[in-house]
PQR file with spaces between the fields and no chain letter, atoms N, CA, C, O and H, PARSE charges and radii, in Angstrom:
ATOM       1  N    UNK     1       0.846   -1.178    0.000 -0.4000 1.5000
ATOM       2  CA   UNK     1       0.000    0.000    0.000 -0.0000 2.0000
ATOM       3  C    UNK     1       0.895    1.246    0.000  0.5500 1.7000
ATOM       4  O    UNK     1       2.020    1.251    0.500 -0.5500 1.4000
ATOM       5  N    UNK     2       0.324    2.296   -0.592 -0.4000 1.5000
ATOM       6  CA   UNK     2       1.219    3.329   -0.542 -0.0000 2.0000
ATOM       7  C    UNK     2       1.436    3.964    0.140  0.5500 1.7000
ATOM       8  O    UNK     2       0.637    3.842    1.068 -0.5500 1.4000
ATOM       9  H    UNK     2      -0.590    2.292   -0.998  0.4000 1.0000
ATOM      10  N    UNK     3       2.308    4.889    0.353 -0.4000 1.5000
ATOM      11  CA   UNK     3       2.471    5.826    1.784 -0.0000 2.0000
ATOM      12  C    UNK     3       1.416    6.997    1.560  0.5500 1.7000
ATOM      13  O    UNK     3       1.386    7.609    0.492 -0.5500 1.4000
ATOM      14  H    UNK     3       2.958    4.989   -0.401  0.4000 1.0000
ATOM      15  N    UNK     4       0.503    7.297    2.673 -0.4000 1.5000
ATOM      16  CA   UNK     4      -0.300    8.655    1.987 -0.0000 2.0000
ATOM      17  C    UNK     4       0.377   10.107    2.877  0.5500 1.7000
ATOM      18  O    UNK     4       1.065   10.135    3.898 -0.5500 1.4000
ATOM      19  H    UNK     4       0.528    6.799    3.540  0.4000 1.0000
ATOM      20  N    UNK     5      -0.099   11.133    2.086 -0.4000 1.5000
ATOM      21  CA   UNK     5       0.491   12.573    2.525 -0.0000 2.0000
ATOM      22  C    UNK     5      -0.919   13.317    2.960  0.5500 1.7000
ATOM      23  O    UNK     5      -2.104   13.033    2.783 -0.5500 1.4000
ATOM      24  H    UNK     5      -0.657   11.110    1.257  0.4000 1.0000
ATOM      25  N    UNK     6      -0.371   14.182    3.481 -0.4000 1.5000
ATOM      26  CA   UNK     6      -1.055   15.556    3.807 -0.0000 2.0000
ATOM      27  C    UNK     6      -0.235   16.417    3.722  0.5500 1.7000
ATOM      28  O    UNK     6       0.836   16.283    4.314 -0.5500 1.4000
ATOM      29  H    UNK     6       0.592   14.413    3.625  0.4000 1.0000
ATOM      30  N    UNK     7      -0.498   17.506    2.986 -0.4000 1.5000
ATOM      31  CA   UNK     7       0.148   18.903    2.717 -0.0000 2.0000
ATOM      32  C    UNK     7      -0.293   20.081    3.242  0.5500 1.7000
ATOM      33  O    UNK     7      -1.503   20.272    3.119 -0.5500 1.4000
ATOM      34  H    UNK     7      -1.368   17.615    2.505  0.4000 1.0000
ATOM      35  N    UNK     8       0.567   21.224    3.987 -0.4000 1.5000
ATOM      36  CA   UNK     8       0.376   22.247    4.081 -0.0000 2.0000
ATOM      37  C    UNK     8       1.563   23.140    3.212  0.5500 1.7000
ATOM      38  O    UNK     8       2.765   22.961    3.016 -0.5500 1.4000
ATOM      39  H    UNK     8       1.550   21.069    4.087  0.4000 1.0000
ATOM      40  N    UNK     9       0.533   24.245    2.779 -0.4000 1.5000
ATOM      41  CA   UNK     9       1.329   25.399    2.128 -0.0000 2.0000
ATOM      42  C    UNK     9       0.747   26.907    2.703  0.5500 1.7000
ATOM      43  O    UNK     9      -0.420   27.274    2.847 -0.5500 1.4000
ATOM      44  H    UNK     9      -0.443   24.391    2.938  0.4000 1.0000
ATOM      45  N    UNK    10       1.795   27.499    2.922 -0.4000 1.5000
ATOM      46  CA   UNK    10       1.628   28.840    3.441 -0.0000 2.0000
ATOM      47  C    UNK    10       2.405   30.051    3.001  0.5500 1.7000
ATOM      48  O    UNK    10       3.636   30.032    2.989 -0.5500 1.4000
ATOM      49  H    UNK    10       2.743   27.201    2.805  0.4000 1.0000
ATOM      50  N    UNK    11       1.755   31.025    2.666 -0.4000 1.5000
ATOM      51  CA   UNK    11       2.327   32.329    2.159 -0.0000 2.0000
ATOM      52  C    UNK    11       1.576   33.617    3.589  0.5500 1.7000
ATOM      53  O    UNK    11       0.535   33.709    4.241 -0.5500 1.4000
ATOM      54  H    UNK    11       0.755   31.040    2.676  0.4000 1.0000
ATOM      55  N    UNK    12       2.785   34.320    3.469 -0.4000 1.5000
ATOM      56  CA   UNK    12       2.597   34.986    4.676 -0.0000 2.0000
ATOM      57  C    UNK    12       2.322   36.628    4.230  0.5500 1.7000
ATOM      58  O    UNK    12       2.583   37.446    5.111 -0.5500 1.4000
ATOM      59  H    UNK    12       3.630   34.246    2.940  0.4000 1.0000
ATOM      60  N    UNK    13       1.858   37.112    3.036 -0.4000 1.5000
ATOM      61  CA   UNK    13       1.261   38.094    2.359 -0.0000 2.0000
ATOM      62  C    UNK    13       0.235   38.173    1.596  0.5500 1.7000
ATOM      63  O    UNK    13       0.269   37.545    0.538 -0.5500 1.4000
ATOM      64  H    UNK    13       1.646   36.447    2.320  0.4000 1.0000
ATOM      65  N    UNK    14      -0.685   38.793    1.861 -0.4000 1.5000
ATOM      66  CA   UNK    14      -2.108   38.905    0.553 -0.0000 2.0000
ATOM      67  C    UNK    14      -1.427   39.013   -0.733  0.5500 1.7000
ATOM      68  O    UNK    14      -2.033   38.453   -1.647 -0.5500 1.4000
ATOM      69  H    UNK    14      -0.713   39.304    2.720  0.4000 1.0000
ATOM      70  N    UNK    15      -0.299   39.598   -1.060 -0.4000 1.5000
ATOM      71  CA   UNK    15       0.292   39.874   -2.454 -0.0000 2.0000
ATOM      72  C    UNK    15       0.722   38.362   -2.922  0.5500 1.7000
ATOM      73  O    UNK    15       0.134   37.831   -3.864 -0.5500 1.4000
ATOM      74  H    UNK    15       0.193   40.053   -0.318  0.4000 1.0000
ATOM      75  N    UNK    16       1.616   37.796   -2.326 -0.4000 1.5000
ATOM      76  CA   UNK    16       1.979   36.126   -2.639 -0.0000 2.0000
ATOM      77  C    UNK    16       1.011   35.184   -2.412  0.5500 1.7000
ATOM      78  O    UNK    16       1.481   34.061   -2.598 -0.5500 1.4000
ATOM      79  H    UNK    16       2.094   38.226   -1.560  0.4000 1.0000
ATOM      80  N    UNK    17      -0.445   35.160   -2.003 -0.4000 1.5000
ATOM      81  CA   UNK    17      -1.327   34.570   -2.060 -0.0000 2.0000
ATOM      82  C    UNK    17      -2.088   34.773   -3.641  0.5500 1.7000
ATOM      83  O    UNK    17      -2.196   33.905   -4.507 -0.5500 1.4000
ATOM      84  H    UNK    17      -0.826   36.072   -1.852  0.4000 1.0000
ATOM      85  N    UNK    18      -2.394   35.691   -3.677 -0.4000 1.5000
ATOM      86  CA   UNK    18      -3.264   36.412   -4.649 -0.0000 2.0000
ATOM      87  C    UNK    18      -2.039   36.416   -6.070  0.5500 1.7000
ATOM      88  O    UNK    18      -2.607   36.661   -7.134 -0.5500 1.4000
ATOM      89  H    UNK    18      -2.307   36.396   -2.973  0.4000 1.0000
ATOM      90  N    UNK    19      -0.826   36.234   -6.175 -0.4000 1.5000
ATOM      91  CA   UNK    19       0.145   35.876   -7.305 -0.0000 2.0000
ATOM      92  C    UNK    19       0.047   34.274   -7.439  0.5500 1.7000
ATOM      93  O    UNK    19      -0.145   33.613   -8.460 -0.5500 1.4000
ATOM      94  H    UNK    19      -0.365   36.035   -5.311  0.4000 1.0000
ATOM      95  N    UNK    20       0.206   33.907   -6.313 -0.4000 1.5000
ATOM      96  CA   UNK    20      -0.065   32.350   -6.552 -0.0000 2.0000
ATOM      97  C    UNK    20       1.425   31.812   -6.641  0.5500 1.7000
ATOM      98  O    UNK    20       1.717   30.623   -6.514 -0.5500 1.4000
ATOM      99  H    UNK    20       0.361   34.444   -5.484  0.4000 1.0000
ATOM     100  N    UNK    21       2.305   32.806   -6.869 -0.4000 1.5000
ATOM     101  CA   UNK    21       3.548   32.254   -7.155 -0.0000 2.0000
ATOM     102  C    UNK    21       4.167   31.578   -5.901  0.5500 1.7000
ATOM     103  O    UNK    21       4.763   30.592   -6.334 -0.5500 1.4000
ATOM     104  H    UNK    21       2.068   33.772   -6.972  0.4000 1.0000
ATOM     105  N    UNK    22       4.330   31.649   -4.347 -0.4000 1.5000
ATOM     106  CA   UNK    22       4.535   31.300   -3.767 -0.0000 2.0000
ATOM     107  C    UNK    22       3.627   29.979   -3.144  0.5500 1.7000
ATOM     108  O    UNK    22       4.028   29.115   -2.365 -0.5500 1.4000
ATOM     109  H    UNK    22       3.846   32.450   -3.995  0.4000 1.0000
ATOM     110  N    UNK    23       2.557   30.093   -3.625 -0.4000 1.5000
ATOM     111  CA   UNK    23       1.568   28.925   -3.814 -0.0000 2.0000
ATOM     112  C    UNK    23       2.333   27.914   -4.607  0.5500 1.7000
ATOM     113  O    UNK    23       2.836   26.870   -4.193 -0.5500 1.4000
ATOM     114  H    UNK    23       2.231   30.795   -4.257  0.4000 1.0000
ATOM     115  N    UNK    24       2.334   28.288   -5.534 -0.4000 1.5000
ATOM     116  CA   UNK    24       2.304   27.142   -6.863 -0.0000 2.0000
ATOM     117  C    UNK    24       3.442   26.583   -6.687  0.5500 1.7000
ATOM     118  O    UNK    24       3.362   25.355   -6.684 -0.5500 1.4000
ATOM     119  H    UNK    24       1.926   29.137   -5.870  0.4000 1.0000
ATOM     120  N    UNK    25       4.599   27.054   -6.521 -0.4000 1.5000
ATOM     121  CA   UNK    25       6.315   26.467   -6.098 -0.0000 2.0000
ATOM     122  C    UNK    25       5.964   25.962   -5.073  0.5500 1.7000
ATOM     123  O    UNK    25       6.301   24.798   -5.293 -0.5500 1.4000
ATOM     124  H    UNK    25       4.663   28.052   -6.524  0.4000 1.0000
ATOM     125  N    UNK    26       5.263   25.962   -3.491 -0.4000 1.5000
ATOM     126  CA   UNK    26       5.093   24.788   -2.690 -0.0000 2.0000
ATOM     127  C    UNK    26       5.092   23.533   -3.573  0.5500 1.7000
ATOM     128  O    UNK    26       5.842   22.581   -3.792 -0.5500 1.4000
ATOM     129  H    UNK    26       4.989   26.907   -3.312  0.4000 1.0000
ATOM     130  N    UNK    27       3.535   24.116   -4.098 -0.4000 1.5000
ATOM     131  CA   UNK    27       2.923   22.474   -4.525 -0.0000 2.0000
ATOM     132  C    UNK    27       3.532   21.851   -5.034  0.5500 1.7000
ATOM     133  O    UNK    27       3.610   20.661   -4.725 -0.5500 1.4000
ATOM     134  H    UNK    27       2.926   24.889   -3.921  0.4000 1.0000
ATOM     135  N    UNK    28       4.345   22.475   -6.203 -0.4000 1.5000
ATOM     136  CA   UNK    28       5.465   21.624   -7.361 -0.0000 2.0000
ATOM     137  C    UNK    28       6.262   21.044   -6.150  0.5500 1.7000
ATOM     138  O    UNK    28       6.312   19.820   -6.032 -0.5500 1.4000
ATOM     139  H    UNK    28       4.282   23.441   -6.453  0.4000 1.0000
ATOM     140  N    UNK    29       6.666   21.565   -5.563 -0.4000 1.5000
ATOM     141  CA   UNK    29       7.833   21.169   -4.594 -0.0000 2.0000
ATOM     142  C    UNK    29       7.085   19.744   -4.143  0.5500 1.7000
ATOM     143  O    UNK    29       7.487   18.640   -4.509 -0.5500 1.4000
ATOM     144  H    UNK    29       6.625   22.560   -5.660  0.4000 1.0000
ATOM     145  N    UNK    30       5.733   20.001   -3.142 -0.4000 1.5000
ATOM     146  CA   UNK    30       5.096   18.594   -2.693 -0.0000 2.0000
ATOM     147  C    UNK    30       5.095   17.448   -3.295  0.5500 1.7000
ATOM     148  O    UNK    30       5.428   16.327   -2.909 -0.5500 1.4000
ATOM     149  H    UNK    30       5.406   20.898   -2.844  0.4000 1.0000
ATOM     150  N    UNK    31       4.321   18.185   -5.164 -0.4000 1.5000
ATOM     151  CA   UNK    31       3.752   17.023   -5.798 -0.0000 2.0000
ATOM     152  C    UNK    31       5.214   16.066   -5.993  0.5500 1.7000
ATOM     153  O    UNK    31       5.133   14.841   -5.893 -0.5500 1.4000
ATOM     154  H    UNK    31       4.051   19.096   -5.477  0.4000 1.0000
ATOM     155  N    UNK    32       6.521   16.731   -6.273 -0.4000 1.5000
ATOM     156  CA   UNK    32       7.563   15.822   -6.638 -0.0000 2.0000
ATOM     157  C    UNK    32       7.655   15.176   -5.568  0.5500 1.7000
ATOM     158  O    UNK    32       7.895   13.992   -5.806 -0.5500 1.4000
ATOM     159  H    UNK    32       6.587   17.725   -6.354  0.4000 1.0000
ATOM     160  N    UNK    33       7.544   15.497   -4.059 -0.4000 1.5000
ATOM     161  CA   UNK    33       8.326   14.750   -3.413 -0.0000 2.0000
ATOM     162  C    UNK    33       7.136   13.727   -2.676  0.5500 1.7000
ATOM     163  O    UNK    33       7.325   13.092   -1.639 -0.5500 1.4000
ATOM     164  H    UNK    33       7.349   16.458   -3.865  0.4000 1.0000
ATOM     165  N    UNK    34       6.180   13.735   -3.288 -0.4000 1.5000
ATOM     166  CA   UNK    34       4.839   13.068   -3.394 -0.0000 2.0000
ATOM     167  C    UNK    34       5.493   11.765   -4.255  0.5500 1.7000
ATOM     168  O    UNK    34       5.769   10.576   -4.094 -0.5500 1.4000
ATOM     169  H    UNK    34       6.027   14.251   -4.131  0.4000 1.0000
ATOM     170  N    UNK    35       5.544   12.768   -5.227 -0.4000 1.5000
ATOM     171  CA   UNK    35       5.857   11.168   -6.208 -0.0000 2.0000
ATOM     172  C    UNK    35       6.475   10.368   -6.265  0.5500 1.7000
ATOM     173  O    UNK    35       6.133    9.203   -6.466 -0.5500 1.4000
ATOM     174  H    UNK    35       5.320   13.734   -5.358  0.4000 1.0000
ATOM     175  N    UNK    36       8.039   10.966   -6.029 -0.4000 1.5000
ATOM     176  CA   UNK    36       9.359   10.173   -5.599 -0.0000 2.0000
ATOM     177  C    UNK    36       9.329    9.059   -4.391  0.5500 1.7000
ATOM     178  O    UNK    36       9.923    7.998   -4.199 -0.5500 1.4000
ATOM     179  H    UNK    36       8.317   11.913   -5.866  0.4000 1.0000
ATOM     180  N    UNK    37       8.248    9.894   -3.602 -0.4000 1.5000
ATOM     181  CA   UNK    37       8.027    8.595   -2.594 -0.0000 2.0000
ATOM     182  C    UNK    37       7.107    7.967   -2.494  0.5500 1.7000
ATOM     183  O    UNK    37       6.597    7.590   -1.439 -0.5500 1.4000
ATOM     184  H    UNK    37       7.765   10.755   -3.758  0.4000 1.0000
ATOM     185  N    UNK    38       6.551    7.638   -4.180 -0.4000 1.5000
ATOM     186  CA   UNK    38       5.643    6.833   -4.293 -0.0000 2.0000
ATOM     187  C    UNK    38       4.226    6.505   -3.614  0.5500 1.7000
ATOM     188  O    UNK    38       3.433    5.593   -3.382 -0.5500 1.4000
ATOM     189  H    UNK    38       6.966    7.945   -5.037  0.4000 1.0000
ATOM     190  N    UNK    39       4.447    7.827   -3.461 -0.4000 1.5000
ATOM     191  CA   UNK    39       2.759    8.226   -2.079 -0.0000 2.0000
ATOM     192  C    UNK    39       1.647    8.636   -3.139  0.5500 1.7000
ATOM     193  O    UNK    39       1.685    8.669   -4.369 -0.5500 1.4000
ATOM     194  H    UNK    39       5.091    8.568   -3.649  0.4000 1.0000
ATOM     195  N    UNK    40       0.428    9.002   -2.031 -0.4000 1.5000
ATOM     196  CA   UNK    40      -0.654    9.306   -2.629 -0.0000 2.0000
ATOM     197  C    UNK    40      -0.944   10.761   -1.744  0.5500 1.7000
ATOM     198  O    UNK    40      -1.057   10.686   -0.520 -0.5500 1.4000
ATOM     199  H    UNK    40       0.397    8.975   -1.031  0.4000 1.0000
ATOM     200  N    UNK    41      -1.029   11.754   -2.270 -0.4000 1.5000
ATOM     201  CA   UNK    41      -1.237   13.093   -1.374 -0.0000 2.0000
ATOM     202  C    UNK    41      -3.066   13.426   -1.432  0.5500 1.7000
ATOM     203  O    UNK    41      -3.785   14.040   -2.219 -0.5500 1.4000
ATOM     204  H    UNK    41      -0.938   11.816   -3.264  0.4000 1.0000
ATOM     205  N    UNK    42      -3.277   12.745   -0.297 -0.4000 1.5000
ATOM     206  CA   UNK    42      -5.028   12.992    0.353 -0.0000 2.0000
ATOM     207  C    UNK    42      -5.279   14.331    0.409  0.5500 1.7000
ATOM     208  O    UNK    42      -6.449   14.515    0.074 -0.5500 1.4000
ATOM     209  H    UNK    42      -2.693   12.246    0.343  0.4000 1.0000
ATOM     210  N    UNK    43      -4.810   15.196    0.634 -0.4000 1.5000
ATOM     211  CA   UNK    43      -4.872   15.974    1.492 -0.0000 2.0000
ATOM     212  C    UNK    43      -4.563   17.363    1.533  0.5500 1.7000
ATOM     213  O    UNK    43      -3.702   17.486    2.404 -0.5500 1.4000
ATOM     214  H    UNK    43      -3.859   15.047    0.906  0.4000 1.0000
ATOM     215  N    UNK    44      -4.856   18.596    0.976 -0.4000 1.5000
ATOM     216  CA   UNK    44      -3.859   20.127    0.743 -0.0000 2.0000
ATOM     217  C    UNK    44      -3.913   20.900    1.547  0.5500 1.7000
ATOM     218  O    UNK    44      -4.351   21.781    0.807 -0.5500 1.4000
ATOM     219  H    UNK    44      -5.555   18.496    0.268  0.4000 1.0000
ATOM     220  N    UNK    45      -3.833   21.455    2.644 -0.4000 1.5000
ATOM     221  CA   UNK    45      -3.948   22.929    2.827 -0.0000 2.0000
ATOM     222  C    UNK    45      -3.162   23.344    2.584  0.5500 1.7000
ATOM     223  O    UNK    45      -2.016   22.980    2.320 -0.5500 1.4000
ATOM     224  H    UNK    45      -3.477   20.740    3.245  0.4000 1.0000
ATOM     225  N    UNK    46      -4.282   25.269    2.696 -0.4000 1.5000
ATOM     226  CA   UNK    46      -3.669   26.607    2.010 -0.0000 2.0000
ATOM     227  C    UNK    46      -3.923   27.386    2.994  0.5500 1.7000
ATOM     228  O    UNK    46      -5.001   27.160    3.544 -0.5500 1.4000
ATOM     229  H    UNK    46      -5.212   25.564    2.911  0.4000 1.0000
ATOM     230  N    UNK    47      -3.235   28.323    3.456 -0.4000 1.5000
ATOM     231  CA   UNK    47      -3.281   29.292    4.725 -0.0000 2.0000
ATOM     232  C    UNK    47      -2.633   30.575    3.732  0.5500 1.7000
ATOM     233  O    UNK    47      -1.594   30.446    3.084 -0.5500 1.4000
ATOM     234  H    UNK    47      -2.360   28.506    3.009  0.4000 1.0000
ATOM     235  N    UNK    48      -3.243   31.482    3.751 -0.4000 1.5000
ATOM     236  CA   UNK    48      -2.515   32.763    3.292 -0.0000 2.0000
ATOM     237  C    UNK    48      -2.708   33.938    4.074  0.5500 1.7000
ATOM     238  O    UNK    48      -3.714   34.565    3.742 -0.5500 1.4000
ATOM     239  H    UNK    48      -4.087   31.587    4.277  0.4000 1.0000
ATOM     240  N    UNK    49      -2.104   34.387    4.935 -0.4000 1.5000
ATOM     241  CA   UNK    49      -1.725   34.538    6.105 -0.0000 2.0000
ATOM     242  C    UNK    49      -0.864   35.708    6.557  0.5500 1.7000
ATOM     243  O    UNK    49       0.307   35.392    6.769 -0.5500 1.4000
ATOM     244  H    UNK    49      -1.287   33.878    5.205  0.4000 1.0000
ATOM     245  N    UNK    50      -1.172   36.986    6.753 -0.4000 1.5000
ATOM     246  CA   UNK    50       0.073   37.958    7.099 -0.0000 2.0000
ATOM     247  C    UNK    50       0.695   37.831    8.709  0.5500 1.7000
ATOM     248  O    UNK    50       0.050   37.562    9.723 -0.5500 1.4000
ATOM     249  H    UNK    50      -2.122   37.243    6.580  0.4000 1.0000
ATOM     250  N    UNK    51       1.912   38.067    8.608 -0.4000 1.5000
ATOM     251  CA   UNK    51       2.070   37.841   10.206 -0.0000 2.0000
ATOM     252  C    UNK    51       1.874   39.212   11.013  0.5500 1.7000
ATOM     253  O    UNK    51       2.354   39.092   12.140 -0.5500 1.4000
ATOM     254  H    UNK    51       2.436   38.285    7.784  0.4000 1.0000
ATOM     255  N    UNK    52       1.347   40.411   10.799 -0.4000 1.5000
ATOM     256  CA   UNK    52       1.022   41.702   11.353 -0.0000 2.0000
ATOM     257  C    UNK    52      -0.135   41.263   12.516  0.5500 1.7000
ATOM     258  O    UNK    52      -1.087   40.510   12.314 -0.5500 1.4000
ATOM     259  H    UNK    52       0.957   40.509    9.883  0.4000 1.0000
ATOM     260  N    UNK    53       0.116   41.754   13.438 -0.4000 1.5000
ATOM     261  CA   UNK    53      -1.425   41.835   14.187 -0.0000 2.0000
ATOM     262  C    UNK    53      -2.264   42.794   13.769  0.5500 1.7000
ATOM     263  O    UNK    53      -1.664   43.787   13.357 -0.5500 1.4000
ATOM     264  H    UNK    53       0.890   42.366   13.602  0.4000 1.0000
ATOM     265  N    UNK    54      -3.656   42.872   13.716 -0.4000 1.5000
ATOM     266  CA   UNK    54      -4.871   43.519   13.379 -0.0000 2.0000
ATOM     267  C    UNK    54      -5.664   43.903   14.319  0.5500 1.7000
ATOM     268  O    UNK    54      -6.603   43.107   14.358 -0.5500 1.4000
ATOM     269  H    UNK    54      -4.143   42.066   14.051  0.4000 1.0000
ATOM     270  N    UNK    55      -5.810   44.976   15.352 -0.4000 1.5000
ATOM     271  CA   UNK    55      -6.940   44.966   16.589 -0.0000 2.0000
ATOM     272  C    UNK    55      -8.249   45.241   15.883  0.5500 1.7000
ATOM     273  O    UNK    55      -9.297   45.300   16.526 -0.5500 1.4000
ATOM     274  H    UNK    55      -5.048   45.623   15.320  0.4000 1.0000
């Protein structure tokens, strides 16, 4: 049976959320190392996320 995954990806600006570019290089990054280890990835989260506090 295969190994299964769960993924998290996180960008810590509305600008790199909303480009997707810091999105999309996670995933590539996951899906390869998804594949290489012959897994099955169940699973994605996406958090896009500034680290500022907001009152």
């Amino acid at each position: 049976m295969p190994e299964t995954f769960i993924s998290y990806a996180r960008v810590s600006t509305q600008a790199q959320g909303r480009s997707g570019l810091g999105l999309e290089a996670q995933r590539e990054t996951i899906a390869r190392f998804v594949e290489q280890a012959g897994g099955i990835l169940l699973e994605e989260f996406v958090e896009v996320e500034t680290g500022k506090i907001s009152d």
